[in-house]
matplotlib code that plots the C-alpha trace (Angstrom):
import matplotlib.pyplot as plt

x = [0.0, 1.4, 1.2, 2.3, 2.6, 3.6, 4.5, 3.2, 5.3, 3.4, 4.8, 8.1, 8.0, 9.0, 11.9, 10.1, 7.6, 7.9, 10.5, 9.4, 9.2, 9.2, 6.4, 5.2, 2.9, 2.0, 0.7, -0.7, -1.1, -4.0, -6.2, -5.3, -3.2, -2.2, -0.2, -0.1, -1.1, -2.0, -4.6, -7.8, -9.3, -8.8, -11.9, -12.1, -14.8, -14.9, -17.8, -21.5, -25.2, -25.9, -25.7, -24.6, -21.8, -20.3, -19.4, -20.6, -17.8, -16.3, -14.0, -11.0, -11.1, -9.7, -12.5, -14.2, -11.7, -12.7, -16.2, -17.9, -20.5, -22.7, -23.6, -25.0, -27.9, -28.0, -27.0, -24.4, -25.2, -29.1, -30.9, -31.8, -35.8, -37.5, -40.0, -42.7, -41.9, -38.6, -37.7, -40.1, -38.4, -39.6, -37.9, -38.6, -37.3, -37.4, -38.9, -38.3, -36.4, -37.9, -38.8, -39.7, -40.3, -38.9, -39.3, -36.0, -36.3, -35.6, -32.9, -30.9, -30.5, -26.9, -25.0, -23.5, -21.3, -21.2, -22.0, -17.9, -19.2, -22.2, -24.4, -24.1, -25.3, -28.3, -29.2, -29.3, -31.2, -34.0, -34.7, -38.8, -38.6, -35.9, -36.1, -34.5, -34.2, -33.2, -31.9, -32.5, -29.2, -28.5, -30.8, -29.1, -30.8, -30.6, -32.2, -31.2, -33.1, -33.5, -33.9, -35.4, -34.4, -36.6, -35.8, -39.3, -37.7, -37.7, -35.6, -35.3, -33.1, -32.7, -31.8, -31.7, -30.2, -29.7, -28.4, -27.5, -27.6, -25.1, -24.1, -26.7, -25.6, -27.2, -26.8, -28.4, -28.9, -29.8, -30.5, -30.8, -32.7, -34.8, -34.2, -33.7, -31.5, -30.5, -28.4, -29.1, -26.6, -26.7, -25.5, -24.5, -24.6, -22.7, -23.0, -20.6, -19.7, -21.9, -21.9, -23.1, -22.3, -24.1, -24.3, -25.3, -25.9, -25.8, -27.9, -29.5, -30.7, -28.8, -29.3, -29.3, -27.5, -26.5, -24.3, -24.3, -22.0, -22.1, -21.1, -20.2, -19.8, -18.3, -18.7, -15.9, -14.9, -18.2, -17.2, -18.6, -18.5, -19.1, -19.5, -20.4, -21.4, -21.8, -23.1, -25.6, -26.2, -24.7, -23.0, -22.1, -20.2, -20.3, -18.4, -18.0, -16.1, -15.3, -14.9, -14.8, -15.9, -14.3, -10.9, -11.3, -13.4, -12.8, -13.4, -13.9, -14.7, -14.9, -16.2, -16.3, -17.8, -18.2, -17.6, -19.4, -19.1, -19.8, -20.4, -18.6, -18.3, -16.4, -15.6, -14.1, -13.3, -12.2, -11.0, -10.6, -8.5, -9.0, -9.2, -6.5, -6.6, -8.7, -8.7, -9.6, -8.7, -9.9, -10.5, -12.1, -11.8, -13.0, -13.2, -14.1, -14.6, -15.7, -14.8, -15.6, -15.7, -14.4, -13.6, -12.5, -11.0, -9.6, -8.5, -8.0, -6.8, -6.2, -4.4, -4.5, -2.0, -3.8, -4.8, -1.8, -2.1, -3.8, -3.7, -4.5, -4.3, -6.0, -5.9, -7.5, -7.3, -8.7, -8.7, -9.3, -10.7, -11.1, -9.6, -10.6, -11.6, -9.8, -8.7, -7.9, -6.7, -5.6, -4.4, -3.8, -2.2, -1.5, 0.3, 0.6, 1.9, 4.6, 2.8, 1.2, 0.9, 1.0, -0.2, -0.3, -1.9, -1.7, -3.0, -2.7, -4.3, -3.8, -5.1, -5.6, -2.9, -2.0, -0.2, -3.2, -5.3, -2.8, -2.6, -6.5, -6.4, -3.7, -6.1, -8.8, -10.8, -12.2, -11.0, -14.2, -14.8, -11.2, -11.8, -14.9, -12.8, -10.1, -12.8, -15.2, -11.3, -10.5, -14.2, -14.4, -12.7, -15.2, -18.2, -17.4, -17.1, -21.1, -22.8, -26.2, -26.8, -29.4, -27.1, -24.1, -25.8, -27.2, -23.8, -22.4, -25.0, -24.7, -20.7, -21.4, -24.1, -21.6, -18.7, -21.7, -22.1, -18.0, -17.7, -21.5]
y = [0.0, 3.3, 5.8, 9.9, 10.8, 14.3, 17.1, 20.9, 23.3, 25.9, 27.8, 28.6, 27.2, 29.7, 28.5, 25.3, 24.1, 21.3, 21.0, 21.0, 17.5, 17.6, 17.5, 13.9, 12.4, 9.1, 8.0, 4.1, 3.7, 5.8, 4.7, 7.1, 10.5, 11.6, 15.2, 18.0, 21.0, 25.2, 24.9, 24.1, 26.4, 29.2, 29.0, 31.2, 33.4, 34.7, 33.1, 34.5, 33.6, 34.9, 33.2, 36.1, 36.4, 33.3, 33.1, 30.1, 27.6, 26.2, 23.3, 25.3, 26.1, 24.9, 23.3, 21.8, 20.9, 17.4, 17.4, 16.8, 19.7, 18.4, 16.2, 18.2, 18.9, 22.5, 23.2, 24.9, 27.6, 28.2, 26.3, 23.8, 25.0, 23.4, 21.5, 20.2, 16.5, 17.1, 15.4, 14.6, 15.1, 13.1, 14.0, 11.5, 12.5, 11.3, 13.6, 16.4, 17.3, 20.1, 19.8, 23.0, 24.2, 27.9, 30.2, 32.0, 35.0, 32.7, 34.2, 30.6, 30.1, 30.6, 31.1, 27.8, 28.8, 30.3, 29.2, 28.5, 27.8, 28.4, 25.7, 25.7, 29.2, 28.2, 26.3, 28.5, 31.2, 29.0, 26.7, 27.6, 26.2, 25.0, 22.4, 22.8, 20.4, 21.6, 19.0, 21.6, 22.1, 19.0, 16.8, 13.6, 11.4, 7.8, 6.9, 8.8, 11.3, 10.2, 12.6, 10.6, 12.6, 10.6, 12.0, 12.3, 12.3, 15.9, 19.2, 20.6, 23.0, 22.1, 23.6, 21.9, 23.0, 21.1, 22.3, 21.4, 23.2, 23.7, 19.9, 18.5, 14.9, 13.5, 10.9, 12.6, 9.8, 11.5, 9.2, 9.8, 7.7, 7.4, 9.6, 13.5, 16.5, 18.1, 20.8, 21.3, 22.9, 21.2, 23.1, 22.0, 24.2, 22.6, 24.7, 24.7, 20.8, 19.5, 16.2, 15.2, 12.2, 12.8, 9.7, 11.2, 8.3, 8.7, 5.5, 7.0, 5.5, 5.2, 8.6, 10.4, 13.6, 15.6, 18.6, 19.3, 21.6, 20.8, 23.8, 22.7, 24.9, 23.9, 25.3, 25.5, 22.0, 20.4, 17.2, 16.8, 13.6, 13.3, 10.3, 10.4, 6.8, 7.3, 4.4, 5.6, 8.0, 9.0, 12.0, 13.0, 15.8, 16.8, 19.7, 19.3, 21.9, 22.9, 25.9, 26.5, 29.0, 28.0, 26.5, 22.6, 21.5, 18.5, 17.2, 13.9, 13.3, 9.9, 9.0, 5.4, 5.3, 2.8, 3.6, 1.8, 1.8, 5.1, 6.8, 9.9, 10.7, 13.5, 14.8, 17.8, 18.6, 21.8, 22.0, 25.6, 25.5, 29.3, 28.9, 28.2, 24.1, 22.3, 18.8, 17.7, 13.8, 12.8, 9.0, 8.3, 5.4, 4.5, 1.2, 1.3, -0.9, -1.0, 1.3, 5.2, 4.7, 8.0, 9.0, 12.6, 12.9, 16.7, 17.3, 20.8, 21.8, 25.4, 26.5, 29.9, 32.3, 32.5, 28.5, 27.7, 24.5, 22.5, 19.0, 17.5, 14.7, 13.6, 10.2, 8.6, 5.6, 3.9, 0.3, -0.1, -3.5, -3.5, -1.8, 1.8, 3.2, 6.2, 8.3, 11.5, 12.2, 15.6, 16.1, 20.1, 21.3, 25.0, 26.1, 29.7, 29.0, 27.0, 26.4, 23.3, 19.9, 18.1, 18.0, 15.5, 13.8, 11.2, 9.2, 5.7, 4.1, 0.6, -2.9, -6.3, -7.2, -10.4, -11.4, -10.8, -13.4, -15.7, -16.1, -16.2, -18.6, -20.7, -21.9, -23.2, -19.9, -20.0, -16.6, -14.6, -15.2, -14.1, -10.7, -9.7, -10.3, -8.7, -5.5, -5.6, -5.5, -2.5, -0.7, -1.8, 0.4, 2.6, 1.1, 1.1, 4.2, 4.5, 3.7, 3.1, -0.6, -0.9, 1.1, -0.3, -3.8, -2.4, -0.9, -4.0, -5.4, -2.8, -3.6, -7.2, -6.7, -4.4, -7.1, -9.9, -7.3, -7.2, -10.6, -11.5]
z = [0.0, -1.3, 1.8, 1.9, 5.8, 6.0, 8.5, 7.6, 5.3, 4.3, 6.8, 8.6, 12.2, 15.1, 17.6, 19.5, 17.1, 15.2, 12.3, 8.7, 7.0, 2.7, 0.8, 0.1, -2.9, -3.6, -6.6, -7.6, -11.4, -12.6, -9.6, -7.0, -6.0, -2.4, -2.8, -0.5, -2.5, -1.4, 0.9, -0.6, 1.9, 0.1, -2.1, -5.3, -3.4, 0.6, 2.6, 2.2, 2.5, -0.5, -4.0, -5.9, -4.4, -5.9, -9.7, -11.3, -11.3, -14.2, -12.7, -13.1, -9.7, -7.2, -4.8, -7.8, -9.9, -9.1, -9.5, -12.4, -12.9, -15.4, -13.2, -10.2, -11.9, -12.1, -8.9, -9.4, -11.9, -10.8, -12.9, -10.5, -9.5, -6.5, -6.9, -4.7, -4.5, -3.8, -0.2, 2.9, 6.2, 9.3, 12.7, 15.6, 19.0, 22.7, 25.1, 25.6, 22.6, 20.9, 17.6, 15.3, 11.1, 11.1, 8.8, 6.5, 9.3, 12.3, 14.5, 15.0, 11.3, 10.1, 13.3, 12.8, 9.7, 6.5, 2.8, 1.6, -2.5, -4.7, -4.0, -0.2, -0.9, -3.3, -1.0, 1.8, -0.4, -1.9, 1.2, 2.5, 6.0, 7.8, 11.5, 14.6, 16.7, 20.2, 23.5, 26.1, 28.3, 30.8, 29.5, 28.8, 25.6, 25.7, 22.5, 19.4, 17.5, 13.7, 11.1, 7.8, 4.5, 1.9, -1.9, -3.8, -7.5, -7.5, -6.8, -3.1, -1.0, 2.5, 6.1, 9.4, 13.0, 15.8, 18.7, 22.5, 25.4, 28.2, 29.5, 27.2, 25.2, 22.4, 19.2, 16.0, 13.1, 9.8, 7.1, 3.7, 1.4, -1.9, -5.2, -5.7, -6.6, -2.7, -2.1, 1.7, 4.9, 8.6, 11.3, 14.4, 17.7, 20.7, 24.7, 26.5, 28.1, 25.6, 24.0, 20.3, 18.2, 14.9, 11.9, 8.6, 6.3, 2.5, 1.7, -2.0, -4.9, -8.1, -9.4, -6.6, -6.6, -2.9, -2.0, 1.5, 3.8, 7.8, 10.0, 13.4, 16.3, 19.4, 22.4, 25.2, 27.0, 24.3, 22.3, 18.6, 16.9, 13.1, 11.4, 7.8, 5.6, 1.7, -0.4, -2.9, -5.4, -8.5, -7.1, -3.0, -2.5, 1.3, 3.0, 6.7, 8.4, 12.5, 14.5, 18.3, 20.1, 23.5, 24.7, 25.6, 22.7, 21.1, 17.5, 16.4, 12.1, 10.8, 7.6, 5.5, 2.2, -1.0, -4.6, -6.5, -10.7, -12.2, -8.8, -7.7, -4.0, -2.4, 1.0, 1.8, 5.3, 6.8, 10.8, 11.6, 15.0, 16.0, 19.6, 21.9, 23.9, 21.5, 19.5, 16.7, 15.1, 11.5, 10.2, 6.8, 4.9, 1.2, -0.9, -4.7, -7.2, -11.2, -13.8, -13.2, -9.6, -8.3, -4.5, -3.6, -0.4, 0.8, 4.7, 5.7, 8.9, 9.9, 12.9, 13.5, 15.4, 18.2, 18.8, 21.0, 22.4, 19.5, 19.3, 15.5, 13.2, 9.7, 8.1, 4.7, 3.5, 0.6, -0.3, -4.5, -5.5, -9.3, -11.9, -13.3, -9.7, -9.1, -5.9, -5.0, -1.6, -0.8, 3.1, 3.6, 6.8, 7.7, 11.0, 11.9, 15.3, 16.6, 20.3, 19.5, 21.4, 17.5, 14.3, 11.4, 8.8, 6.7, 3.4, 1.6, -1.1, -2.6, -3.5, -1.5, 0.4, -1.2, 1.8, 4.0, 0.9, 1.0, 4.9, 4.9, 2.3, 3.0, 6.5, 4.4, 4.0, 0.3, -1.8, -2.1, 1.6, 2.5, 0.5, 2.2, 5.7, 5.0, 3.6, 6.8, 9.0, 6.8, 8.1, 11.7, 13.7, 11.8, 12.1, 15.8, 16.3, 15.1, 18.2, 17.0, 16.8, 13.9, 11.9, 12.6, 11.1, 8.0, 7.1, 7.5, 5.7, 3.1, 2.7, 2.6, -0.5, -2.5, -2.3, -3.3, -6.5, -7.3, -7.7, -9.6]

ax = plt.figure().add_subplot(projection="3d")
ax.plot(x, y, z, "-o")
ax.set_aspect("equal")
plt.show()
């Protein structure tokens, strides 16, 4: 397995801070590219909430220079219209979790973050009503609120908000299913000592096609756990980024996914470390397999002047099972201060371990069989990190029918 592991060097280091390591880059064949590049954080426009703000890309630039725009559908030049079969969305919440459909002019709307490209911002300016879903502060939830996002064959815009008071702790499992075109943002408001483990589950049909940016804001000494699972669709492309807006706070962003033929599914994170003492660790991990199977991966971390203390790490891996699947895993790291506790990050993509086959193998375990262990290994740690029984077993479910399909 081909691996780039590499220390920042976009910046010189001040006396005491960590020394600079070269530039790394990995490349496998045609299937799969790990480089360091300038910070794809720098988007080709500064954040707003409004669309017009945002020329309409061309895929020259640098946050979509990987994604095909014909086939978003329109979203990202403004001919994508709503329309009323879009998506149905179904919240179901223990009690006394507040539940609510806002209108645009609600106060709570937008604090989160800001729209960082074109669509995000489409989709804030056409959304009607947005939910908020509020766990009043130290209430403790022992049964997860599910949020059902159910695509209707049609066009939509969407907005959600959920949000934790003080001490509060929660597991939020949104789950997105059935056929449309979304362009939606989540935000995600964390008090201070808060806990929230969110599970956003890309499970569409075929032709699917989803943009989504997830603003998280973490409040001092609060812990937020992101774990993001893309299967279906023809085209993903998700933007989760993190701020804080107290010292202690802890991030946590895992993310597994499955390429299947034809499908293209990209992540791009974003970690914005602008508060002194906080955390943040990143974990995704991809498999793909049949021709035109293409995974985007892009890992930004940020850490500003004035975040002494920070404590960071980003990993990818990708695992590629057939031929013609291609990767691109792009690992960014900035450093503007040399008062950190560490920072890293890291990125690998390759085939089967033939070692790992023949081991399997060689102890009487038949070759297809063998594969699909040494795949579900590759997840678990993942999968573990879920929580959420039910869902837990239909992703491995969902793994197990996708290797059943690569070998039909």
């Amino acid at each position: 397995m081909a691996e780039a592991q590499n220390s920042p060097t976009l910046n010189s280091v001040p006396a005491g801070g960590p020394p600079p390591v070269p530039v790394g880059s990995t490349t496998a064949g045609q299937i799969a590219v790990a480089a360091e590049s300038t910070v794809a954080t720098r988007m080709s426009a500064p954040p707003s909430f409004d669309v017009a703000d945002f020329p309409v890309p061309h895929g020259r630039e640098e946050e979509w220079r990987f994604t095909p725009l014909e086939r978003l559908r329109g979203l990202h030049d403004g001919t994508a219209v709503a329309t009323g079969e879009g998506v149905k969305v179904a919240v179901e919440a223990p009690e006394g979790v507040i539940v609510e459909t806002v209108g645009r002019d609600d106060a709570r709307l937008g604090r989160a973050g800001t729209p960082v490209d074109r669509v995000a911002a489409q989709a804030y300016s056409a959304f009607g009503t947005a939910s908020v879903v509020t766990v009043p502060k130290e209430t403790v939830l022992t049964e997860p609120v599910r949020i059902a996002v159910h695509g209707e064959g049609g066009v939509a815009f969407g907005h959600q908000v959920i949000e934790l008071g003080a001490f509060a702790e929660a597991v939020v499992v949104i789950d997105h299913t059935g056929e449309a075109v979304l362009a939606a943002n989540v935000e995600f408001i964390l008090g201070d000592g808060a806990k929230l483990t969110v599970v956003s589950v890309q499970d569409w049909d075929e032709k699917a096609v989803h943009a989504g940016q997830h603003n998280a804001l973490i409040g001092r000494d609060a812990s937020f756990k992101s774990i993001i699972v893309t299967f279906g669709g023809d085209l993903v492309r998700l933007h989760p980024r993190v701020e804080y807006a107290g010292t202690g706070g802890e991030a946590e962003l895992y993310g597994l996914y499955f390429t299947d033929k034809g499908q293209h599914q990209e992540h791009r994170l974003f970690v914005d470390h602008n508060t002194p003492h906080c955390k943040s660790n990143v974990a995704y991990k991809g498999a793909l397999q049949g021709d035109d199977a293409h995974a985007v991966w892009i890992g930004d971390v940020l850490i500003e002047a004035k975040a002494e203390g920070t404590d960071t790490y980003e990993m990818n891996r990708n695992l590629v099972l057939t031929d013609g699947a291609r990767v691109d895993s792009v690992p960014n790291l900035e450093i503007e201060t040399g008062e950190i506790v560490g920072a890293g990050h890291a990125s690998a993509t390759g085939r089967f371990d033939d070692e790992q086959l023949f081991y399997l193998m060689a102890r009487g375990i038949p070759e297809h069989d063998a594969r699909r262990l040494v795949v579900r290994g590759f997840f678990a740690e993942l999968v573990q990190q879920i929580g959420v029984e039910d869902i837990e077993e239909r992703l491995i479910a969902k793994i197990e029918e996708e290797l059943e399909a690569s070998v039909a």
